[in-house]
Each structure stands twice: as C-alpha cells, then as structure tokens.
C-alpha positions in Angstrom: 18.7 -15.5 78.9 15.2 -15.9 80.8 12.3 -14.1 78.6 11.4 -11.4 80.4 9.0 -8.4 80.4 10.5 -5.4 78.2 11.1 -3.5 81.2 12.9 -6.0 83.2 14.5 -7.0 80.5 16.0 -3.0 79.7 17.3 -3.0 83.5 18.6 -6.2 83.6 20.8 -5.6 80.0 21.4 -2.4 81.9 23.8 -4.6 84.8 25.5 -6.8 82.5 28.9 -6.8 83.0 29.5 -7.5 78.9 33.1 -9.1 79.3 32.0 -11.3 82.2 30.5 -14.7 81.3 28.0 -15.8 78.6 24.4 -16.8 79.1 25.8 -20.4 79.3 28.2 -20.1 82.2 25.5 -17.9 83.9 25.1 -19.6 87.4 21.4 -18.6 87.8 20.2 -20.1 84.8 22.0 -23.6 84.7 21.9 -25.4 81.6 19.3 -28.0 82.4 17.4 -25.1 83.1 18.1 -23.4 79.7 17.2 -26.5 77.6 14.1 -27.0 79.3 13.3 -23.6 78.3 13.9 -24.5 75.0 12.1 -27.4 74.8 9.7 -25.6 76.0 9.7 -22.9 73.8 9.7 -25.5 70.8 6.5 -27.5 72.3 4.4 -24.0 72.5 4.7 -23.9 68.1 3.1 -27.0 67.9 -0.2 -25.0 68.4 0.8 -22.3 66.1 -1.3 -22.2 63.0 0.5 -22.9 60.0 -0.1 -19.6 57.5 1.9 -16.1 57.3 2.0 -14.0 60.4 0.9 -16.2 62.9 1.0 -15.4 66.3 3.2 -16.9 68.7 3.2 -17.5 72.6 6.4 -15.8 73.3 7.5 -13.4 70.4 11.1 -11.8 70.8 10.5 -9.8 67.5 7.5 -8.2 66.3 7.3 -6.7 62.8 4.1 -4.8 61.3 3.6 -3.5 57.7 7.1 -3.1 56.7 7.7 -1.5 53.3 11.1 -1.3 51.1 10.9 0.6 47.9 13.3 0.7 45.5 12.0 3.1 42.8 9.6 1.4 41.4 10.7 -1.9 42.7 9.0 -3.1 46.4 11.4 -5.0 47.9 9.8 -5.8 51.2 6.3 -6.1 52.0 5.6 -7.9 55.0 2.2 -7.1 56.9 2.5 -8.7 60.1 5.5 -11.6 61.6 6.8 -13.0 64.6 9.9 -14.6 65.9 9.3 -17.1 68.6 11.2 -16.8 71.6 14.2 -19.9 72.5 13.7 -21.7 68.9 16.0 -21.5 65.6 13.4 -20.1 63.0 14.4 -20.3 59.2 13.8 -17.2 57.1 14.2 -18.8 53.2 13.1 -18.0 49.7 14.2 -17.9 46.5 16.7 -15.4 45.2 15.1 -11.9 44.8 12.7 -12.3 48.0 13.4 -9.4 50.0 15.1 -11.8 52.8 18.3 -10.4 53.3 16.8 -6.5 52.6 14.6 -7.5 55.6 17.3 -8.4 57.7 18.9 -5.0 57.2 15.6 -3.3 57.8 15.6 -5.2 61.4 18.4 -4.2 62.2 19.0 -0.9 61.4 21.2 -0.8 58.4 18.3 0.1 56.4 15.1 2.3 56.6 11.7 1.1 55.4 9.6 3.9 53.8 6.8 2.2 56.5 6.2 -0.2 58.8 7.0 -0.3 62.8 9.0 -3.2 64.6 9.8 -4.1 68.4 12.3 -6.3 70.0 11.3 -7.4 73.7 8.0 -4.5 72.9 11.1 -2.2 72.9 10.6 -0.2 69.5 13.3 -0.3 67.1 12.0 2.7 64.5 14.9 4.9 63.6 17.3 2.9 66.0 20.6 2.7 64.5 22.5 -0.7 64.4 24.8 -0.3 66.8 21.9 0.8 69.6 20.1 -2.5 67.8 23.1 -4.8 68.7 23.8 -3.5 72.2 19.8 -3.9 73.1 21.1 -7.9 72.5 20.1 -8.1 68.8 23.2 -9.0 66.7 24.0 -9.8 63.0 26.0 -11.6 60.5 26.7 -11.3 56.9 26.6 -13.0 53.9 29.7 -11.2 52.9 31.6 -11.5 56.2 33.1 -8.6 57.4 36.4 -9.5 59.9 38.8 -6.7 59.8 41.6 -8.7 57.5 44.7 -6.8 58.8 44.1 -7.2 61.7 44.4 -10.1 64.0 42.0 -12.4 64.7 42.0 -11.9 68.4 41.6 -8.4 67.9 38.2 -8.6 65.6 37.0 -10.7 68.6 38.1 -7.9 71.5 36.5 -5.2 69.2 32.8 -7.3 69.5 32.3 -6.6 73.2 29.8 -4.0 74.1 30.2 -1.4 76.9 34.2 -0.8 77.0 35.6 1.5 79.3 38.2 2.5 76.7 35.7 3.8 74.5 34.9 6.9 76.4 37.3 9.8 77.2 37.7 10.0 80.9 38.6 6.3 81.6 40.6 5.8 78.7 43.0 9.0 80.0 43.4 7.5 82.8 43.6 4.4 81.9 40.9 2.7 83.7 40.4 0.2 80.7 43.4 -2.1 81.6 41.8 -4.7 84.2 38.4 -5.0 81.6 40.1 -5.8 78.3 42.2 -8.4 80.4 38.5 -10.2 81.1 37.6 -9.1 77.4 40.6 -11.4 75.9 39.5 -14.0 78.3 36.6 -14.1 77.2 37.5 -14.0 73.4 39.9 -16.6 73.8 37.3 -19.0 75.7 34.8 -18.4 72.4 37.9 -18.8 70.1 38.5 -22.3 71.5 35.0 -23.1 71.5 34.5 -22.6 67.9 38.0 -24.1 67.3 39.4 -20.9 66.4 42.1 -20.9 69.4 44.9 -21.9 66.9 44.5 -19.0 64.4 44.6 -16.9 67.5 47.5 -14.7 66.6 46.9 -14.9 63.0 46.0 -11.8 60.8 42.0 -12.7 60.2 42.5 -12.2 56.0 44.2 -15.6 56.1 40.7 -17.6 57.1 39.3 -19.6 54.7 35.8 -18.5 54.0 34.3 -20.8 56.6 36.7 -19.9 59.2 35.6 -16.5 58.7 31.8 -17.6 59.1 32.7 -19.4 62.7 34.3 -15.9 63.6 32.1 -13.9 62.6 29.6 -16.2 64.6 32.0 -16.1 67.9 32.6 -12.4 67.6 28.7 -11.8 67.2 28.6 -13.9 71.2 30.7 -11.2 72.1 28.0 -9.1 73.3 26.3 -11.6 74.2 22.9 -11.4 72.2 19.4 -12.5 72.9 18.9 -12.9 69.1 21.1 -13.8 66.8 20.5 -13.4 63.2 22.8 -15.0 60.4 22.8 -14.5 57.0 23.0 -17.5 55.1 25.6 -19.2 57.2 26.7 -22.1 54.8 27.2 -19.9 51.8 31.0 -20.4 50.4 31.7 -23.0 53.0 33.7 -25.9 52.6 31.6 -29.5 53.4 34.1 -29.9 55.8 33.2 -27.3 57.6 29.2 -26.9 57.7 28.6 -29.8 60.0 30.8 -27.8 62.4 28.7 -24.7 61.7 25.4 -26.4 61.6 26.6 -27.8 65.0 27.7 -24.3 66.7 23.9 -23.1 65.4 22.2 -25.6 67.5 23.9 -24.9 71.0 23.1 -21.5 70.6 19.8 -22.2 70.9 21.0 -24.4 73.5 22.5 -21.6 75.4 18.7 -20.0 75.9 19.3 -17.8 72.8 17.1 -17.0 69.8 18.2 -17.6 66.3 16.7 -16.3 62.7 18.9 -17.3 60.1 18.5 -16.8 56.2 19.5 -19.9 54.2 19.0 -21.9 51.0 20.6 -25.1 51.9 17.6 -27.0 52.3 19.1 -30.1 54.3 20.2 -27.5 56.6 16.9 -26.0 57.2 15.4 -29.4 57.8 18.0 -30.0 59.7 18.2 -27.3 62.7 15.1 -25.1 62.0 11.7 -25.8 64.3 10.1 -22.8 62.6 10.3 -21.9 58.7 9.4 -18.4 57.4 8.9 -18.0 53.4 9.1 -15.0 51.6 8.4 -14.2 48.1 8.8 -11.1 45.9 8.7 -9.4 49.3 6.1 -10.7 51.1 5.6 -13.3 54.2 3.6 -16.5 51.8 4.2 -19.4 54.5 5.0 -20.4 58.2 5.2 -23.6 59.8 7.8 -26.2 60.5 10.1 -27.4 58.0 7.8 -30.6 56.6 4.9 -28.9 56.7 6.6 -25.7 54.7 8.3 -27.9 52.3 4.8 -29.7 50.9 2.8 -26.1 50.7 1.8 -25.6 47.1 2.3 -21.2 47.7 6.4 -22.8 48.6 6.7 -25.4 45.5 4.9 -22.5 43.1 7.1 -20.0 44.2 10.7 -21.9 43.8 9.1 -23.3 40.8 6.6 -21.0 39.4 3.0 -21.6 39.3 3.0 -23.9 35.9 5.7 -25.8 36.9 3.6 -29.2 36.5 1.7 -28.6 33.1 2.9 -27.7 29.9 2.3 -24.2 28.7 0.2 -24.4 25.7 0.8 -20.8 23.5 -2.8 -19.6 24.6 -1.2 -19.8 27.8 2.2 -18.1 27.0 0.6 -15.5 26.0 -2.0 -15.0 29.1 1.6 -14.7 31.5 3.6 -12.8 29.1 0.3 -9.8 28.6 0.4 -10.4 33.2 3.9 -9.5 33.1 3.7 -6.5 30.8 0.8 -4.9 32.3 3.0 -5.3 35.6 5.4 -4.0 34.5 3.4 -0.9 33.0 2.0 -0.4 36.5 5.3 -0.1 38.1 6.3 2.9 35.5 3.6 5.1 36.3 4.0 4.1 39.6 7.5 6.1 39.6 5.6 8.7 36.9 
C-alpha cells in the first residue's frame, strides 16, 4: 500500500473492503508501480548512517525508550529505532536479547513498564493486539498457533478483519452470507499461492511444521497488513521447505508491504534482508545492511563475547568473574 500521511492512511484503512482483493491485485497501484516503490524505498537506506537508532526517510514504525522488566532482569531496553517503510528489515541477536519480548511489546501482547511507540504516527500505547493487527500491523509466532482441529480453510476464514458475522444485528439476520463467500475466495486464492490449496480441507494439526509456518504466513495476508512481522520464520522447517518460505518473504515486500522479521539463520538474513537490526541483552548495538552488520566488532563481540580472540590469562578470569558478581549484586538490591 502507498505510504501515506497518518491521517489518510486511518480513513483510507477505514474503506477497505477486508475480503476484497490484496494490495497486489489492487488496480490503482499496479505492480510495476509497487516495485518501484520498493526499489525506492531500498535506495533511500543507502544514506542511512550505520549505528543504533538511526533515522530513516520513511519510518512505518517508531519506537522510543522502551523498557521490559522482569524482576530484576531488564529484558528490553531500546532508546530510540525505526523501521523503514517498503524494505525487509532483520531484527537478530543472540539467544537471550530481548528480540522476540520486543516483538510482543510492539504489538500489544505485552506492556513495557516505559517507553512510547507509533505506527504510521498513530500511537500504539495500551493498544491491544487485536486493535494493533486491524490498524494493518500483523504477527507471527515462533510457536505457531493454527487452530489444529479445525480445518485449514477455516484458520484462514477466521484471519479476515471486519466480518459482518461478528456483530449481533447482521449475524441475526443473516447478512454475513454474501461476504464470507468473498472471504473463502479470498482464502483459497492465498492457499494456492502459498501451495496450500491441496491441504485445503484438511484438519490444520496434520501440517508439518513448515506447512504450518506458510499458513500462518497466508492467514496473517488475510487482513491484509502494511507490516508484517514474523518470528523466526525458518525455525523447525524442513530444507525443503525454507527456499519456498524465503521466497514467499520476498514478494511481500514485493506486494508494497513492510516486513520485520526475527531470525538466526544467517544465510537467510544475507539473503532477503536490506536492513539488519542487532540487539543485545536488551538493547539496539547495531544497524546497517547485512555486510556491513556482519563485520561490526559490537555484532562478532556479542555472538562471541568480547575475548573471543585472546586467551584469558587467570588475571583476566578473575577481572570478568569479580564484573559479573558485582552485576549481579546490583540487580538484587535493585529488586530490595
């Protein structure tokens, strides 16, 4: 979808007919149209500087001092960050980092003790996840979550936003029946395009892990997001199956739309990414694009740790074991 001002964008979302077309059937955005956009979108990082919270030319998401405590544990620290408009932007770090906690924050599964974030300047502060995902900012999981007794057809029909069978009037009198006829069009147009058509009628438990990721990933386009944020996409998946995946990632961005994925596949994130965000015991510690991110020291030192290239003489072992304790003794009187 075009990037437009926050108001214009609120009253256009307002129109959408959500079981009509996707962005890329939209007739007034054809797609050499769209991938000019995105080109152009990717061209505008190549002035962006590379260190954390750099600004960007056309930021979808906006996030400011965000804070996740745990006890005495801080999860999530991240002062300032953007998510470029159009481009595929990487969101990795090693195990621990506060990535995925930060994706729940975003989107409104979780509450930060501080911090304010906006999506299209529209503030998303104590906006629950569903009110999130119909302003056009939808999730995945790392642990997917398709409704296993239940068909597969049906987990896609429940993804669409705005149904008249949801509220009590039209559902009495059944004024529902003529939209979820364009709703199962719809599903089964995305089914076949993420070569899901022949588990249609099947119950969605019986997917392999991967299938589940691709539906997951289809059902998301049911309500047809500006952003779409996965969490780590390739985890569990057959080989077989993530060249398909990394494939369905790209002509998303493709179809005009915004992606922010979490992932430790490294080939991946070479791969598809044209932004790379690193985080590290909470905080933002690198931006830039994959090569660049991949030789900066703060990355190597924290997937490695700092001493990773010298031996430790004892002198030393004993310098990072008196850091850790006196850490760790200011995070009890912390919660004291």
């Amino acid at each position: 979808m075009p990037a437009d001002a926050a108001s214009s964008q609120g009253s256009h979302r307002a129109d959408i007919d959500y079981v009509g077309s996707a962005a890329p059937a939209d007739p007034e955005h054809p797609a050499a149209e769209r991938t000019d956009q995105s080109v152009g979108a990717r061209a505008a990082l190549s002035d962006v500087p590379h260190e954390p919270g750099a600004p960007k030319p056309d930021p979808i998401l906006v996030a400011d001092n965000i804070v996740r405590q745990f006890g005495g544990l801080t999860a999530v620290d991240v002062r300032h960050v953007e998510i470029q408009r159009g481009v595929i932007t990487a969101l990795i770090g090693p195990n621990g980092a506060g990535k995925t906690t930060f994706f729940n924050l975003l989107t409104g599964f979780d509450r930060p003790q501080s911090g304010t974030w906006a999506f299209n300047d529209k503030p998303l502060t104590k906006v629950p996840a569903y009110k999130v995902a119909r302003l056009g900012m939808v999730r995945t999981f790392q642990l997917t979550k398709v409704l296993a007794r239940l068909p597969v057809v049906e987990n896609m029909r429940l993804g669409a936003t705005g149904q008249a069978g949801e509220r009590f009037l039209p559902a009495l009198f059944q004024a529902w029946s003529g939209q979820e006829r364009q709703i199962t069009d719809k599903a089964d147009r995305l089914l076949e395009r993420f070569l899901l058509h022949k588990k249609r009628d099947d119950f969605a438990g019986s997917l392999s892990g991967g299938q589940r990721k691709l539906l997951e990933m289809a059902r998301a386009l049911m309500a047809d997001p500006e952003l779409v944020m996965l969490d780590e996409p390739m985890a569990g998946v057959n080989p077989a199956l993530k060249q398909s995946l990394l494939g369905h990632v790209k002509s998303l961005r493709e179809d005009g739309r915004t992606v922010l994925f979490v992932e430790h596949d490294m080939d991946m994130v070479r791969d598809i990414s044209d932004w790379v965000i690193v985080m590290a015991q909470g905080q933002v510690i690198a931006e830039g694009p994959p090569d660049a991110v991949m030789g900066d020291q703060r990355v190597i030192d924290a997937y490695l740790g700092s001493h990773h290239d010298q031996d430790i003489s004892e002198e030393m072992e004993e310098q990072i074991l008196a850091e850790a304790e006196a850490e760790i003794a200011r995070g009890k009187e912390g919660t004291s």
